[in-house]
Biopython code that builds the backbone (N, CA, C, O; Angstrom):
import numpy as np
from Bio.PDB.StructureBuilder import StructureBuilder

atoms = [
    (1, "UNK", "N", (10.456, -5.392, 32.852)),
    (1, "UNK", "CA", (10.919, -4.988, 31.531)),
    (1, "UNK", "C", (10.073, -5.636, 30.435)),
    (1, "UNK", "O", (9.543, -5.023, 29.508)),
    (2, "UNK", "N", (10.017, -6.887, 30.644)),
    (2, "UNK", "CA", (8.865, -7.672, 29.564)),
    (2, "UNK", "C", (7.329, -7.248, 29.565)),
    (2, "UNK", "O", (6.613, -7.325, 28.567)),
    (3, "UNK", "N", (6.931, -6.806, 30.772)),
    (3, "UNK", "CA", (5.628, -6.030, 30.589)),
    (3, "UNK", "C", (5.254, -4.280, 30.449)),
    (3, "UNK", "O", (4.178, -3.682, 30.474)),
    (4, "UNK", "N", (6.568, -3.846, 30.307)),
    (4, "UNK", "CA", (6.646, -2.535, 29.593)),
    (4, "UNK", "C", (6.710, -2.842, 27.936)),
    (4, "UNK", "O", (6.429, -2.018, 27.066)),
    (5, "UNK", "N", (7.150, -4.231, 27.712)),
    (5, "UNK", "CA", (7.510, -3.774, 25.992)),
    (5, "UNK", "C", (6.493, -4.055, 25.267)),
    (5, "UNK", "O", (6.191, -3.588, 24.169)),
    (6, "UNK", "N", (5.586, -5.385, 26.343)),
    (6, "UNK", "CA", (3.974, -5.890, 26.057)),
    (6, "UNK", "C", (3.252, -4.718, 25.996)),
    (6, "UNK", "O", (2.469, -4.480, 25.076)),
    (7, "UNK", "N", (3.460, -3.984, 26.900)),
    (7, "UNK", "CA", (2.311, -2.802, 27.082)),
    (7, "UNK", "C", (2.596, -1.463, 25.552)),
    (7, "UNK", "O", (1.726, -0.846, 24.937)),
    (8, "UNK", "N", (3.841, -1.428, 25.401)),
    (8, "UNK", "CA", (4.466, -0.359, 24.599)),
    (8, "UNK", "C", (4.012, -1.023, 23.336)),
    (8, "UNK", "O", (3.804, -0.285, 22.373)),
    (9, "UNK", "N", (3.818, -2.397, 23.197)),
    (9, "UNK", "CA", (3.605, -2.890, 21.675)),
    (9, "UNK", "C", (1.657, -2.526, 21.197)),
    (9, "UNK", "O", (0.948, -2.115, 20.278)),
    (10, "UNK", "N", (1.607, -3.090, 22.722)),
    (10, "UNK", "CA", (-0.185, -2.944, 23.155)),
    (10, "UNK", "C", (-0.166, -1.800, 22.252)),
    (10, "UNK", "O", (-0.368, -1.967, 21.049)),
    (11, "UNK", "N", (0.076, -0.588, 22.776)),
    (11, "UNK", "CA", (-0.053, 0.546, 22.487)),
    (11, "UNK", "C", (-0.137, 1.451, 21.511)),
    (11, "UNK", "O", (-0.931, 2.359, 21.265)),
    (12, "UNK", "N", (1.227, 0.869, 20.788)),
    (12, "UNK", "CA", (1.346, 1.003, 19.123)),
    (12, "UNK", "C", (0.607, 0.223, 18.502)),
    (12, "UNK", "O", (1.074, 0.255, 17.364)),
    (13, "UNK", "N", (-0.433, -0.615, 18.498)),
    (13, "UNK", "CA", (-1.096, -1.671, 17.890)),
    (13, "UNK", "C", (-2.302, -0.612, 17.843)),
    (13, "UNK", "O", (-2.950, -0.683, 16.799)),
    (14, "UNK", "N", (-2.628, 0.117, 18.536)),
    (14, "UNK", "CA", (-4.075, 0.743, 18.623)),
    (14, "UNK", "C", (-3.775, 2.227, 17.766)),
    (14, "UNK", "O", (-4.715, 2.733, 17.154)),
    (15, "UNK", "N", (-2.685, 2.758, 17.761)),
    (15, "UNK", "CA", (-2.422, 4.015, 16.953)),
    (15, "UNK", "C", (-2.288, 3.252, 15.342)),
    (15, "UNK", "O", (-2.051, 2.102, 14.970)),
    (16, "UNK", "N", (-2.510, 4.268, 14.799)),
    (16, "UNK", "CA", (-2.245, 4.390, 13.376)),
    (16, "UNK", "C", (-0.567, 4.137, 12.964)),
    (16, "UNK", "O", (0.293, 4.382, 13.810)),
    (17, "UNK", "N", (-0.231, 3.677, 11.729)),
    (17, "UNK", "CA", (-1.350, 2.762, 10.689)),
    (17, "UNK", "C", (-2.015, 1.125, 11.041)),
    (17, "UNK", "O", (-1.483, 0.016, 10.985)),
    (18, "UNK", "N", (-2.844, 1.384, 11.265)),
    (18, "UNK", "CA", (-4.240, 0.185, 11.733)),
    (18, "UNK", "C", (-4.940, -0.112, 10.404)),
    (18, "UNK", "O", (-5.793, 0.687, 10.019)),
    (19, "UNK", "N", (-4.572, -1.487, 9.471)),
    (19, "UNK", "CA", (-5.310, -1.545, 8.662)),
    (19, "UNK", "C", (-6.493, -1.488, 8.570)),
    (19, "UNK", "O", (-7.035, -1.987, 9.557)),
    (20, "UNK", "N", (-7.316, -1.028, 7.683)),
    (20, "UNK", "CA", (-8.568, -1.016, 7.668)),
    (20, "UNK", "C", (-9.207, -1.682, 6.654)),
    (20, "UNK", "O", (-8.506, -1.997, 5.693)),
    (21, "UNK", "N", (-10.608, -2.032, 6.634)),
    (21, "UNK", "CA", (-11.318, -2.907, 5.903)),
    (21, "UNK", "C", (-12.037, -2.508, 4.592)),
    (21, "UNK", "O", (-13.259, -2.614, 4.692)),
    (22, "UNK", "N", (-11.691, -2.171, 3.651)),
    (22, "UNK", "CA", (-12.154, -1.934, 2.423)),
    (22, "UNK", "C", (-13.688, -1.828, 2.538)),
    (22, "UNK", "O", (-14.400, -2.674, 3.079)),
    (23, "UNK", "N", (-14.261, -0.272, 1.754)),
    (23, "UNK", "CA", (-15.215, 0.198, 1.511)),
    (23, "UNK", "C", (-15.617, 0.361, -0.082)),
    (23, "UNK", "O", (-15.544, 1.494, -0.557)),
    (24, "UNK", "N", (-16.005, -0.641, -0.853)),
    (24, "UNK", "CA", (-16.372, -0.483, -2.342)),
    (24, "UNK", "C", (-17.135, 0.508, -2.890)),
    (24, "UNK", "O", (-17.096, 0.977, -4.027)),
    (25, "UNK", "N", (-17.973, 0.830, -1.775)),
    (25, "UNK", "CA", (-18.546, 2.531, -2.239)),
    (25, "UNK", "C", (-17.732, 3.434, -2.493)),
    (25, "UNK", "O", (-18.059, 4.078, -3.490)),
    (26, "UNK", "N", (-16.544, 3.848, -1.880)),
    (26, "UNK", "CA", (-15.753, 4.943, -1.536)),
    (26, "UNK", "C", (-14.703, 4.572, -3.138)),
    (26, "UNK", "O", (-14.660, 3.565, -3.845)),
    (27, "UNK", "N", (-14.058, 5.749, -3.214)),
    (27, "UNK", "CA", (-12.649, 5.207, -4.518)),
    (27, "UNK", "C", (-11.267, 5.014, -3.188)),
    (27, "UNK", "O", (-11.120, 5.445, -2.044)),
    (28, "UNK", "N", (-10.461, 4.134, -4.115)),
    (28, "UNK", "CA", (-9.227, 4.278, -3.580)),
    (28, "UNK", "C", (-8.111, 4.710, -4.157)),
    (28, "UNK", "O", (-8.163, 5.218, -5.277)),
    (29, "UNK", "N", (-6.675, 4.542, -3.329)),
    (29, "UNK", "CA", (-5.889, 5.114, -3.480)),
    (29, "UNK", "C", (-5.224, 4.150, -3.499)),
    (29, "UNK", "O", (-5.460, 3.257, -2.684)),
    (30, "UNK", "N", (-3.699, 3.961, -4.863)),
    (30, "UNK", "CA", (-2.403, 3.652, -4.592)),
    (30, "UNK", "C", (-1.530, 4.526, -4.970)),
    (30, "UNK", "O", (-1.558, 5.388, -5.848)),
    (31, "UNK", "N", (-0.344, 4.051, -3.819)),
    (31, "UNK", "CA", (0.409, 4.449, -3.838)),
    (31, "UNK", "C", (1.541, 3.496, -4.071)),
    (31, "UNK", "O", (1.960, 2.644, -3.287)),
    (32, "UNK", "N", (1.988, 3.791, -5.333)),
    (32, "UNK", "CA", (3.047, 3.348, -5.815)),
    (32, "UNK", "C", (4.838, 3.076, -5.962)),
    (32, "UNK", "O", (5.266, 3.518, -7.028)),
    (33, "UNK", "N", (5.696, 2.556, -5.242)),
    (33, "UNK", "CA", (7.041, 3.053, -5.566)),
    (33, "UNK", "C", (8.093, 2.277, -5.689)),
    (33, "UNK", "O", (8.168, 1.449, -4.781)),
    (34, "UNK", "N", (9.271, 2.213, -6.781)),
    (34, "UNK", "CA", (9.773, 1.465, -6.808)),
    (34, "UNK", "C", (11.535, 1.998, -6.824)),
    (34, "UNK", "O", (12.044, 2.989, -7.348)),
    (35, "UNK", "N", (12.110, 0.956, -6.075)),
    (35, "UNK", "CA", (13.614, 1.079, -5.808)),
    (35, "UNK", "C", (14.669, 0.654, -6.551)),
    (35, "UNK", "O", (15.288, -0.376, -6.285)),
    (36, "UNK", "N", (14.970, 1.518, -7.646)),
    (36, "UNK", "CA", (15.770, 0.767, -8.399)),
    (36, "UNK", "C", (16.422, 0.056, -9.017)),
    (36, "UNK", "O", (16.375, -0.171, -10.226)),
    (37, "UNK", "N", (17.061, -0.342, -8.267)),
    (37, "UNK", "CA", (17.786, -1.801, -8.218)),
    (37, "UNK", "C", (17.418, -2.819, -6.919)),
    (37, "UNK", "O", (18.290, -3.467, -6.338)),
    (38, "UNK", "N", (16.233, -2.849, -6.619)),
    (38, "UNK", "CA", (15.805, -3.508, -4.817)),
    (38, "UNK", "C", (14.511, -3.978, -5.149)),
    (38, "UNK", "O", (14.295, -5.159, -4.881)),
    (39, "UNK", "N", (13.337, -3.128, -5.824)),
    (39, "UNK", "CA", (11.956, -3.726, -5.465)),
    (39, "UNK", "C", (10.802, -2.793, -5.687)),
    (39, "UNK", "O", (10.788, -1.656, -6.159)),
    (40, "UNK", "N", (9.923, -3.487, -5.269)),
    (40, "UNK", "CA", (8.394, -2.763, -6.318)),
    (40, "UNK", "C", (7.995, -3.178, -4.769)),
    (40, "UNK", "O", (8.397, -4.007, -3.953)),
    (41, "UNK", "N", (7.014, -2.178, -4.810)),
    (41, "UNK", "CA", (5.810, -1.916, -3.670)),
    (41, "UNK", "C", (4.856, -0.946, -4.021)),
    (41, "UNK", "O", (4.849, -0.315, -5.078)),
    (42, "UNK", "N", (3.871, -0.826, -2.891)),
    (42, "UNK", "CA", (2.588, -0.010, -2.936)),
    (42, "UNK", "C", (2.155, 0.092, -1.909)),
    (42, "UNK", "O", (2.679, -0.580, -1.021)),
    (43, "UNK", "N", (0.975, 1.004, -1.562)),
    (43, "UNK", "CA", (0.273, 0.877, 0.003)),
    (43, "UNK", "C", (-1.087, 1.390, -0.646)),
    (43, "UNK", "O", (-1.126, 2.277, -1.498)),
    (44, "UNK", "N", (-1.884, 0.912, -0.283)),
    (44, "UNK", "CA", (-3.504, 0.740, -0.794)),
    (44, "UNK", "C", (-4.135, 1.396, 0.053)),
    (44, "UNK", "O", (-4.469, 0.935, 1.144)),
    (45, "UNK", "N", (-4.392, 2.617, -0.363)),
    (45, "UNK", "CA", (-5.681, 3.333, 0.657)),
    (45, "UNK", "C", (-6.602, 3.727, 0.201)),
    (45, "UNK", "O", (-6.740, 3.872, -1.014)),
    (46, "UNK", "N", (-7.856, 4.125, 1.453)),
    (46, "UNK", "CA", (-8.906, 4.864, 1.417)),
    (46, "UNK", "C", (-9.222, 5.661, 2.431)),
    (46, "UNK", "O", (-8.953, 5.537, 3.626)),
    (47, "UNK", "N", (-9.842, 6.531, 1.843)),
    (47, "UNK", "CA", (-10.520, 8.052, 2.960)),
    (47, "UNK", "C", (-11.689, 7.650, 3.067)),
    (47, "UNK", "O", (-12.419, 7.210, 2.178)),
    (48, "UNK", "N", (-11.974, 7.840, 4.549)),
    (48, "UNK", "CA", (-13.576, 7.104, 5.330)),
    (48, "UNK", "C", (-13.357, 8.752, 6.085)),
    (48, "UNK", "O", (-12.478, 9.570, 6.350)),
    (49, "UNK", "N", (-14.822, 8.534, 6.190)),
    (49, "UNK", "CA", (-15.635, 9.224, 7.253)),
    (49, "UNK", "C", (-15.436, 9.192, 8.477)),
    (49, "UNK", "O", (-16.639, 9.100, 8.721)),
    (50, "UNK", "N", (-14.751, 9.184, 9.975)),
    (50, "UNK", "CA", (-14.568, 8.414, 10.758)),
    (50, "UNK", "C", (-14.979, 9.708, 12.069)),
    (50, "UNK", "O", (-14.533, 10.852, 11.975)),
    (51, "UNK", "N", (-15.839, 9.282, 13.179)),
    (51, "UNK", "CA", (-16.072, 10.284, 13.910)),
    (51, "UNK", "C", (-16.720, 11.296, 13.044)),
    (51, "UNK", "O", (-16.846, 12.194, 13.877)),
    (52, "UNK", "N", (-17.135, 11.693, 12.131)),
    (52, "UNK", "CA", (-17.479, 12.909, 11.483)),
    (52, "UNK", "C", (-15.736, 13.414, 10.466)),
    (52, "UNK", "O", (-15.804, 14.438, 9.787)),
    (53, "UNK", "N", (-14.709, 12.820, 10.482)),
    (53, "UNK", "CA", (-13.652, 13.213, 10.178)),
    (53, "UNK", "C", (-13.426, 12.735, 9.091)),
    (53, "UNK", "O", (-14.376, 12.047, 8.717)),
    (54, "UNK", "N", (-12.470, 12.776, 8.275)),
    (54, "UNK", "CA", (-11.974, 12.322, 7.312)),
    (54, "UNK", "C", (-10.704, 11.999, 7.302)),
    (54, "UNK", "O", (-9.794, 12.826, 7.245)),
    (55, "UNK", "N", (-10.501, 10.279, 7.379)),
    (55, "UNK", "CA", (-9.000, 9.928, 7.831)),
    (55, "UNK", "C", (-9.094, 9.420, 7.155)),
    (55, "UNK", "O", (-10.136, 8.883, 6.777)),
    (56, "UNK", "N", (-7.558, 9.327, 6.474)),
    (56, "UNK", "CA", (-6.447, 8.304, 5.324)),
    (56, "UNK", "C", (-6.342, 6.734, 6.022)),
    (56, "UNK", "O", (-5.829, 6.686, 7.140)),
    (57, "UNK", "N", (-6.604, 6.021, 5.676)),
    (57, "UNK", "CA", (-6.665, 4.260, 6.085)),
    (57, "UNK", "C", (-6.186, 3.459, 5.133)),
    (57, "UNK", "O", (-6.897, 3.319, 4.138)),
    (58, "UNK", "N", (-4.850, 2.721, 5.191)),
    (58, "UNK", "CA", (-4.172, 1.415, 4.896)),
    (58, "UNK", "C", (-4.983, 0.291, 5.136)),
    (58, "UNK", "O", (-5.381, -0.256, 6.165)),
    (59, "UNK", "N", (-5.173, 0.020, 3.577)),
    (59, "UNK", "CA", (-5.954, -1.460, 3.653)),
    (59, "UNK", "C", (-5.188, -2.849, 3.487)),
    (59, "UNK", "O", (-5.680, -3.924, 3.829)),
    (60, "UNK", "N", (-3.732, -2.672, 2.833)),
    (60, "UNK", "CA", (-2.589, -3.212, 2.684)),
    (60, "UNK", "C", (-1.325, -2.233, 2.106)),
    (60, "UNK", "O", (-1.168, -1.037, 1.858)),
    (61, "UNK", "N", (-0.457, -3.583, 2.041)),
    (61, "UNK", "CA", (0.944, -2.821, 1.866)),
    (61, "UNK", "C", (1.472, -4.246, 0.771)),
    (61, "UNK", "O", (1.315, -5.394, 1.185)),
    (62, "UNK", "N", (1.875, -4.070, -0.137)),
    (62, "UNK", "CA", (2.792, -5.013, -0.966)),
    (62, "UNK", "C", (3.987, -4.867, -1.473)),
    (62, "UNK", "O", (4.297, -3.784, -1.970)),
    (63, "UNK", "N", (4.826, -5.872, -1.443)),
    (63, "UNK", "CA", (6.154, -5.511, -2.227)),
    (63, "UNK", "C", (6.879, -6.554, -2.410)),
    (63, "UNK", "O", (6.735, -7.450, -1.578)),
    (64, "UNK", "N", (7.883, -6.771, -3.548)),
    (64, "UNK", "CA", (8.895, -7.746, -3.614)),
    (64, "UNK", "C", (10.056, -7.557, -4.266)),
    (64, "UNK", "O", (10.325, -6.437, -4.699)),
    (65, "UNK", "N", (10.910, -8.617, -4.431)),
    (65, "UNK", "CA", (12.092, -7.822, -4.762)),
    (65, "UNK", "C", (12.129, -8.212, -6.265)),
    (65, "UNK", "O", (11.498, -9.075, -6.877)),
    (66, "UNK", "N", (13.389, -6.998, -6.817)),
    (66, "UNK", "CA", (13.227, -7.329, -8.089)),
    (66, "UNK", "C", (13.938, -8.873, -8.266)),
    (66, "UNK", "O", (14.583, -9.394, -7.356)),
    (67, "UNK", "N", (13.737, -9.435, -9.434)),
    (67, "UNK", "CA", (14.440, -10.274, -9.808)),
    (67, "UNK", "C", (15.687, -10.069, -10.483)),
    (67, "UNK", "O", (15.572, -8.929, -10.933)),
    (68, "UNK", "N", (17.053, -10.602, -10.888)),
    (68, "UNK", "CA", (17.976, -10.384, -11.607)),
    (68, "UNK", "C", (18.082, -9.837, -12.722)),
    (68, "UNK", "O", (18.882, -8.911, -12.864)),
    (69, "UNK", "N", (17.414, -10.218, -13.613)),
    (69, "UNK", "CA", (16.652, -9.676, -15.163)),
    (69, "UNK", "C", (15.939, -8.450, -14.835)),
    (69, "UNK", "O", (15.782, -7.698, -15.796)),
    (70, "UNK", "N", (15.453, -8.048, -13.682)),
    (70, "UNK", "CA", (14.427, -6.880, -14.023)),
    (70, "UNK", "C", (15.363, -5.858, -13.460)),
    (70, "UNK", "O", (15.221, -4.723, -13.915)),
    (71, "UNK", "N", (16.407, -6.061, -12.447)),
    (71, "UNK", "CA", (17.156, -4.872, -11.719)),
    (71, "UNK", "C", (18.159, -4.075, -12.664)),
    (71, "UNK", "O", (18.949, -3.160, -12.430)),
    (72, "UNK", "N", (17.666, -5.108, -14.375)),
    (72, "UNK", "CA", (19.093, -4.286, -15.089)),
    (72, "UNK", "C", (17.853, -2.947, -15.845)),
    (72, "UNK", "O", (18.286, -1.935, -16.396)),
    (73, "UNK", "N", (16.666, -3.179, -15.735)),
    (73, "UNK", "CA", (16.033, -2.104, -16.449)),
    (73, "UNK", "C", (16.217, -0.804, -16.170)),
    (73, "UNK", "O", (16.950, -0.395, -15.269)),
    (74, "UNK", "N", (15.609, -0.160, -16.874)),
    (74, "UNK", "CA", (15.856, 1.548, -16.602)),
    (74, "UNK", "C", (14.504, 1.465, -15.764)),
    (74, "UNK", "O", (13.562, 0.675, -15.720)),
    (75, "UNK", "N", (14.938, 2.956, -14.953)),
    (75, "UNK", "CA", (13.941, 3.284, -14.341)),
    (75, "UNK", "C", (12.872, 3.696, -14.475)),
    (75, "UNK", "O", (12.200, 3.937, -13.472)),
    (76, "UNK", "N", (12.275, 3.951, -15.977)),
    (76, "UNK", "CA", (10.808, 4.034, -15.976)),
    (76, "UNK", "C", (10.136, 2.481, -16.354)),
    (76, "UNK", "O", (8.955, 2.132, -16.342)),
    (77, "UNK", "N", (11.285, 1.761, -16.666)),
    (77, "UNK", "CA", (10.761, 0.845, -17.181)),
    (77, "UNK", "C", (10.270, -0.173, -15.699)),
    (77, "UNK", "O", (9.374, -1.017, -15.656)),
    (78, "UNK", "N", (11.078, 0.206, -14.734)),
    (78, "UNK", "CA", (10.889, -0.541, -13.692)),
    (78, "UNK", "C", (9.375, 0.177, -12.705)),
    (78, "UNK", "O", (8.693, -0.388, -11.850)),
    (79, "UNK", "N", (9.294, 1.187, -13.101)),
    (79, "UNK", "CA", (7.858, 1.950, -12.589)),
    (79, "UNK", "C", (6.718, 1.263, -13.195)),
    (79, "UNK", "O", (5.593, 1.070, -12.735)),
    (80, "UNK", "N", (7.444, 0.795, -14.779)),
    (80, "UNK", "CA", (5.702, 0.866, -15.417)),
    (80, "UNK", "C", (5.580, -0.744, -14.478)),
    (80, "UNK", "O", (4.493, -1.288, -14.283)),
    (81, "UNK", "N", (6.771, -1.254, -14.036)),
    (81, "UNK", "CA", (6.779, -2.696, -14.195)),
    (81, "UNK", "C", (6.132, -2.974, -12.701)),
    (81, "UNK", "O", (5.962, -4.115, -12.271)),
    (82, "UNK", "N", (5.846, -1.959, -12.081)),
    (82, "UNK", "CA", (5.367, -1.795, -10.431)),
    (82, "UNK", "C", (3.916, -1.795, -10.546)),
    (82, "UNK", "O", (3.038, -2.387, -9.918)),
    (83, "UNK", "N", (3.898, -0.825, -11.689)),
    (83, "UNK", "CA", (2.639, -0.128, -11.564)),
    (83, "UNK", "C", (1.546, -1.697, -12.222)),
    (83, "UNK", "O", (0.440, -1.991, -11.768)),
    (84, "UNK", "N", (2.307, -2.479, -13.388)),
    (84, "UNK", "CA", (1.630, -3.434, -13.819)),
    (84, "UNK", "C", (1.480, -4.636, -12.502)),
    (84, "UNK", "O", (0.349, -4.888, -12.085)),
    (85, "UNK", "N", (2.647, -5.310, -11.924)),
    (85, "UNK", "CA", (2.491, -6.120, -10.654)),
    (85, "UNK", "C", (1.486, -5.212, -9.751)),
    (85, "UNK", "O", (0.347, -5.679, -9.747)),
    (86, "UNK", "N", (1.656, -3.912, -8.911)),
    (86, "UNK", "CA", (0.877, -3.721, -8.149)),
    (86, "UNK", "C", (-0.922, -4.243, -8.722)),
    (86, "UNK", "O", (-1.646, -5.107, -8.229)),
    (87, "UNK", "N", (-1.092, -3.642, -9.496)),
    (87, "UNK", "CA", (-2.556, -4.025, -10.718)),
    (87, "UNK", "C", (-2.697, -5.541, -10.527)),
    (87, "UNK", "O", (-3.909, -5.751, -10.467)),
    (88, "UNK", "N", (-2.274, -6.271, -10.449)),
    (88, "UNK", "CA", (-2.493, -7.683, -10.460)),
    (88, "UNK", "C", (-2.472, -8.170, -9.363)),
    (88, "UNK", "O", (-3.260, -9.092, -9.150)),
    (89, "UNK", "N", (-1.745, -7.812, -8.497)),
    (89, "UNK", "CA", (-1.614, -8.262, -6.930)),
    (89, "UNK", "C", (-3.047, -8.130, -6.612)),
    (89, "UNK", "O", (-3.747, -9.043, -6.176)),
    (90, "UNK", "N", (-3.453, -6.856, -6.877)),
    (90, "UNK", "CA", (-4.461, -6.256, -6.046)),
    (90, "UNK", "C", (-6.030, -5.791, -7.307)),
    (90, "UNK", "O", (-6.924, -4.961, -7.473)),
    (91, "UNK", "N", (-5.460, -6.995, -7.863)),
    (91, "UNK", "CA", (-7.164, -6.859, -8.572)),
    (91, "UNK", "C", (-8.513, -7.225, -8.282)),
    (91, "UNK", "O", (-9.426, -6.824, -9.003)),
    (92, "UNK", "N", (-8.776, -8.157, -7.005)),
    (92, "UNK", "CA", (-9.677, -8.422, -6.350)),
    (92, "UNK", "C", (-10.327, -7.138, -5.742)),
    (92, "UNK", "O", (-11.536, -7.018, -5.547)),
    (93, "UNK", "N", (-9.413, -6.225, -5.477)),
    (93, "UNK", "CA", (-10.058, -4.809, -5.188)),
    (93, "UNK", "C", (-10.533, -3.982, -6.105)),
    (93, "UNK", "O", (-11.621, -3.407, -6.146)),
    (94, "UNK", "N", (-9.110, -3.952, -7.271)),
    (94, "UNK", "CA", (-9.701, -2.625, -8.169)),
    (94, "UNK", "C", (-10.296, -3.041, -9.147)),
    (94, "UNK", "O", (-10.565, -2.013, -9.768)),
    (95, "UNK", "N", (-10.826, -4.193, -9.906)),
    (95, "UNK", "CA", (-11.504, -4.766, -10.813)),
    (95, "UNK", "C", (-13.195, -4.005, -10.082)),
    (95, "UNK", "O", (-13.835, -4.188, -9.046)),
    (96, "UNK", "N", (-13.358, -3.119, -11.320)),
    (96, "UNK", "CA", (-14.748, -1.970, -11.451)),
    (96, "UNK", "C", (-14.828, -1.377, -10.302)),
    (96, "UNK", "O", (-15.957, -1.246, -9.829)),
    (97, "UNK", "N", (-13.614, -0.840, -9.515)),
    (97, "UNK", "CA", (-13.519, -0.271, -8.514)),
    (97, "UNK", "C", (-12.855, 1.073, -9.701)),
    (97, "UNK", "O", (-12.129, 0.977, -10.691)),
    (98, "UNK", "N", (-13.631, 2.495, -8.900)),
    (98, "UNK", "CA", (-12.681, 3.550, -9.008)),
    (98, "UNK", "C", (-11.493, 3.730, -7.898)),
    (98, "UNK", "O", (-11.575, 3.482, -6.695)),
    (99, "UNK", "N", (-10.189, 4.305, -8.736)),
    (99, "UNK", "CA", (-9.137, 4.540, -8.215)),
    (99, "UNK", "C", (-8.581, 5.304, -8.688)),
    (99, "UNK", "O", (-9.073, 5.877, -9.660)),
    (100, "UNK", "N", (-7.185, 5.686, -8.164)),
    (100, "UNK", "CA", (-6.257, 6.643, -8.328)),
    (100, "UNK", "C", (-4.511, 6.006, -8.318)),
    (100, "UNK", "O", (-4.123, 5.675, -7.198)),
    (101, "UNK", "N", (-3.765, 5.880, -9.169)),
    (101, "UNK", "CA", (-2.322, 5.524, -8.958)),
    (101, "UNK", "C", (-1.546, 7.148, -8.837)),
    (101, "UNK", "O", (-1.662, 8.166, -9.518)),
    (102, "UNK", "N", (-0.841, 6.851, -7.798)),
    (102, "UNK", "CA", (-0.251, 8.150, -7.237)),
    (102, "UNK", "C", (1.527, 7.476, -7.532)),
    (102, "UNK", "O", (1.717, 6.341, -7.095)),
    (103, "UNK", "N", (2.714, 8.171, -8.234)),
    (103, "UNK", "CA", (3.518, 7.439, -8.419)),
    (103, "UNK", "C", (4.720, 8.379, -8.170)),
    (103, "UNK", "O", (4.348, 9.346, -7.504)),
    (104, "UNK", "N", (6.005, 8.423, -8.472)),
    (104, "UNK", "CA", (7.072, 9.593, -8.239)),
    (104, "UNK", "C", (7.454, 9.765, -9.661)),
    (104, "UNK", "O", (8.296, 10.607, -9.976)),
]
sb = StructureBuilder()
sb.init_structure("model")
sb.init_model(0)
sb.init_chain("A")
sb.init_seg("    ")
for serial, (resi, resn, name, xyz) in enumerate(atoms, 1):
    if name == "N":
        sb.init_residue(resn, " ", resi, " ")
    sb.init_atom(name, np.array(xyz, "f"), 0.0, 1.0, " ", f" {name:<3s}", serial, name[0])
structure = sb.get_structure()
């Protein structure tokens, strides 16, 4: 039983989503979203070349929860407030990087 769940984890470790390693040539992608009253997140991608193909690749994933003060905001106010944390989390990437914020 313990070396079926080793093998089953094995397994899922090699399928997708498999982070991938940031390409500064290429633009990226976030994706933005935030939960109301719960938390701000994002998932950071890029489209590579792969095999001759063109696959979607997770370079990270971020998120945290709101704080007390921020869960009483309205909800755009809590988007813009994602969209500003995600930007800062992840400015080592998009600083003179092209990108895209994708949001709901």
């Amino acid at each position: 039983e313990g070396r079926d769940a080793y093998e089953r984890i094995k397994n899922e470790l090699k399928n997708e989503p498999v982070l991938i390693l940031p390409d500064f040539e290429l633009p990226f992608k976030l994706h933005i979203d935030s939960a109301c009253s719960q938390g701000l997140g994002a998932a950071f991608h890029q489209r590579k070349i792969v095999d001759g193909e063109p696959r979607e690749g997770v370079i990270c994933y971020i998120s945290r929860q709101l704080k007390d003060s921020e869960a009483r905001y309205g909800a755009t106010q809590i988007e813009c407030l994602c969209l500003l944390w995600d930007l800062e989390k992840l400015h080592y990437y998009l600083e003179g990087a092209v990108f895209k914020v994708y949001t709901d």
